[in-house]
C-alpha positions in Angstrom: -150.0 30.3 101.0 -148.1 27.5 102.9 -151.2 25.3 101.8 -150.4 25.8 98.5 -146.6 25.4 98.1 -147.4 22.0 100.5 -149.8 20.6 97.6 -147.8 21.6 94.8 -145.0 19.9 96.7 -146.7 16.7 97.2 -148.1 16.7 93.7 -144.9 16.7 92.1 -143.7 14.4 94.7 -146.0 12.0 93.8 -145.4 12.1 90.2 -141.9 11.8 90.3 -140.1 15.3 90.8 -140.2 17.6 93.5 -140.3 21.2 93.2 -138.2 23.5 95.8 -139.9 26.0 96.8 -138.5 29.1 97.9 -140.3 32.6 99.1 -143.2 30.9 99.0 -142.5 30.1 94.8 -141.7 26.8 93.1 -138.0 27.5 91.8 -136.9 23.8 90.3 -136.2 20.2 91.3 -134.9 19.3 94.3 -132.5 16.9 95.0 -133.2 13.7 96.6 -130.0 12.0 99.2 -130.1 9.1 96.9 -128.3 11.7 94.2 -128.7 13.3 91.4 -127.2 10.3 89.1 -128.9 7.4 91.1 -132.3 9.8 90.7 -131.5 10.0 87.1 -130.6 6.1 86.4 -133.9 5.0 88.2 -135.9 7.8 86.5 -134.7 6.3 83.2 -135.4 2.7 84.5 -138.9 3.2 85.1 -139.7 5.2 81.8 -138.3 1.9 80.2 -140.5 -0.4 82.4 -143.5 1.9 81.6 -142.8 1.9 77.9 -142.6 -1.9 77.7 -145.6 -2.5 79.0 -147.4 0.3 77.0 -146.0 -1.8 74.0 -147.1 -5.4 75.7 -150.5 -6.8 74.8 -150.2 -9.2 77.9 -150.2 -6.0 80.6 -153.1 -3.4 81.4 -150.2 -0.8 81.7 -152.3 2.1 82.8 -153.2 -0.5 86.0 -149.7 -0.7 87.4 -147.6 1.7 89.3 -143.9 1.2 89.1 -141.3 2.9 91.7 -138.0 2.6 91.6 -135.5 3.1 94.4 -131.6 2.2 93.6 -132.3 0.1 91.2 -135.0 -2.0 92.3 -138.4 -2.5 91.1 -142.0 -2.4 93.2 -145.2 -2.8 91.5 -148.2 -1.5 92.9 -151.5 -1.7 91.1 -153.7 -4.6 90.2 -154.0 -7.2 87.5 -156.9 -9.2 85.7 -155.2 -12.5 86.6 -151.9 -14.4 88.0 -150.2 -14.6 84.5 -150.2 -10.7 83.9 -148.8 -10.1 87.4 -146.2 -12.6 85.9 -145.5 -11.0 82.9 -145.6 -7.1 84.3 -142.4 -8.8 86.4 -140.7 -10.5 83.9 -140.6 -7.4 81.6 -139.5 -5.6 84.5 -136.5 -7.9 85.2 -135.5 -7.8 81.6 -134.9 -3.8 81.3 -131.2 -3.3 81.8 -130.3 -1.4 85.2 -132.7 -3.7 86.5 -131.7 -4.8 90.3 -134.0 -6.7 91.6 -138.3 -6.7 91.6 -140.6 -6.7 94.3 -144.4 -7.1 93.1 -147.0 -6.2 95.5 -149.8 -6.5 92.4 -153.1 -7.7 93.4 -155.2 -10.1 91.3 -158.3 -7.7 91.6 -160.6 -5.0 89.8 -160.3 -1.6 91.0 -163.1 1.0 90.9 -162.6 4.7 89.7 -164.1 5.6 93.3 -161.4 3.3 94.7 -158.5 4.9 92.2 -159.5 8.1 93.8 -159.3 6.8 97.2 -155.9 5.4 97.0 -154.9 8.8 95.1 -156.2 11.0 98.4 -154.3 8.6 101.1 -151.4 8.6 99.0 -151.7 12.8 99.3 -152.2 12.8 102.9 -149.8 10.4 103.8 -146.8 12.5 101.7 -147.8 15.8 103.1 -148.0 14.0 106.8 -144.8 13.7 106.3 -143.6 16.2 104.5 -144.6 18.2 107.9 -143.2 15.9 110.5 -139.9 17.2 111.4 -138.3 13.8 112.5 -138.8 12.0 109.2 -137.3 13.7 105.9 -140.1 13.4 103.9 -138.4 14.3 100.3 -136.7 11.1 100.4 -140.2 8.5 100.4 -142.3 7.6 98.2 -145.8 6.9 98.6 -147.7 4.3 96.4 -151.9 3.1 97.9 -153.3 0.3 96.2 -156.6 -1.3 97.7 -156.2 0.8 101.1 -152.8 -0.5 101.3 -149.6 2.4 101.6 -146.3 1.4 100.3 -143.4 3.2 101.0 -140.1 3.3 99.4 -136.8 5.2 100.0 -134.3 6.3 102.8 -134.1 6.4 106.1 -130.8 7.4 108.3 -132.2 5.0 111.2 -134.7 2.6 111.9 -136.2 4.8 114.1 -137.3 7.4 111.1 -137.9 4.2 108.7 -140.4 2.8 111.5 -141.7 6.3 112.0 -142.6 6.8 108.9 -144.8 3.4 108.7 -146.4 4.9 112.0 -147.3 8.3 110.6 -148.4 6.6 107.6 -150.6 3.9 109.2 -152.8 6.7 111.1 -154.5 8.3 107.5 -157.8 7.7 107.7 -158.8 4.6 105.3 -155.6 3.0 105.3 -155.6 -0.8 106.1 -152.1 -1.6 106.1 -148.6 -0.4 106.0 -145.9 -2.2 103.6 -142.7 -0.5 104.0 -139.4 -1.2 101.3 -137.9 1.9 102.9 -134.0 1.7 103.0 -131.9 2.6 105.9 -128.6 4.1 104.9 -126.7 6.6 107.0 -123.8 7.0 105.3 -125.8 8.8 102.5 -127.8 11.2 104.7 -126.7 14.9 104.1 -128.6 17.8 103.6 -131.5 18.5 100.5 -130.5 21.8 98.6 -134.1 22.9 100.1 -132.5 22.4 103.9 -129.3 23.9 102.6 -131.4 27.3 101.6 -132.9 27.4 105.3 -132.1 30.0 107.6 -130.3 28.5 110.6 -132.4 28.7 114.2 -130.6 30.2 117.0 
């Protein structure tokens, strides 16, 4: 049973909502520490960024991931050549709410047995740490492209943001670690999910 809730968890984690789970049933959407509003702005950021590129003839929009964090852009993915990496930024930087852009595209081809590879490290690295109990794993994302993790989100100290990289860096297949994870102290309080925990004696 704890299997299951973990991959349904990580599932929805990875495509952009995260279910909270409760007696062992998936009840809603949790709540990020980044907020319900900043959750909402960059949710509505990247649907633009996505739908720009779907309308571009000068992207290969099912070829790049975009995350966003607080306003800012990374791209993950590949492209045929240097000018579509240009272009996917460009669009990027021209949607309003827009902060900055950081693209980590590669000028490559990627396999579907690749694809799937980079979809399975990205699992095992979010439920590694979705179980470690000094790194709040609700608050990273998890993008592989290539064998390469990138990780993005919030951290209340560099010792969970370097943490994080460590846990990450250990999956079997990954090559290297790229971390954009913030560290932001001020904004770390408790997840509706931790709120619903019993308290240990």
């Amino acid at each position: 049973m704890a299997r299951g809730w973990m991959v349904a968890l990580v599932v929805g984690l990875l495509s952009g909502c995260a279910p909270i789970v409760g007696g062992g049933v998936v009840t809603g959407v949790s709540v990020e520490r980044r907020g319900t509003v900043e959750m909402v702005e960059d949710l509505w950021v990247s649907n633009k960024i996505r739908s720009a590129y779907i309308e571009s003839d000068k992207v290969s929009w099912g070829n790049v991931n975009v995350t966003v964090f607080r306003g800012k852009v990374l791209l993950t993915g590949t492209a045929a050549n240097e000018e579509e990496v240009q272009e996917s930024v460009r669009i990027a930087k021209a949607i309003r709410g827009v902060r900055a852009v950081h693209s980590e595209l590669k000028v490559q081809y990627a396999s579907a047995q690749e694809l799937a590879e980079d979809t399975w490290i990205s699992t095992q690295v979010k439920m590694m740490l979705l179980r470690d109990e000094q790194v709040r794993g609700l608050d990273i994302h998890v993008d592989t492209t290539k064998n390469v993790v990138y990780l993005t989100g919030l951290a209340a100290s560099i010792q969970e943001r370097d943490r994080a990289a460590r846990i990450a860096s250990v999956v079997k297949g990954v090559k290297e670690v790229v971390s954009y994870i913030e560290v932001d102290p001020e904004s770390y309080k408790p997840t509706p999910l931790e709120e619903s925990e019993p308290s240990k004696p």
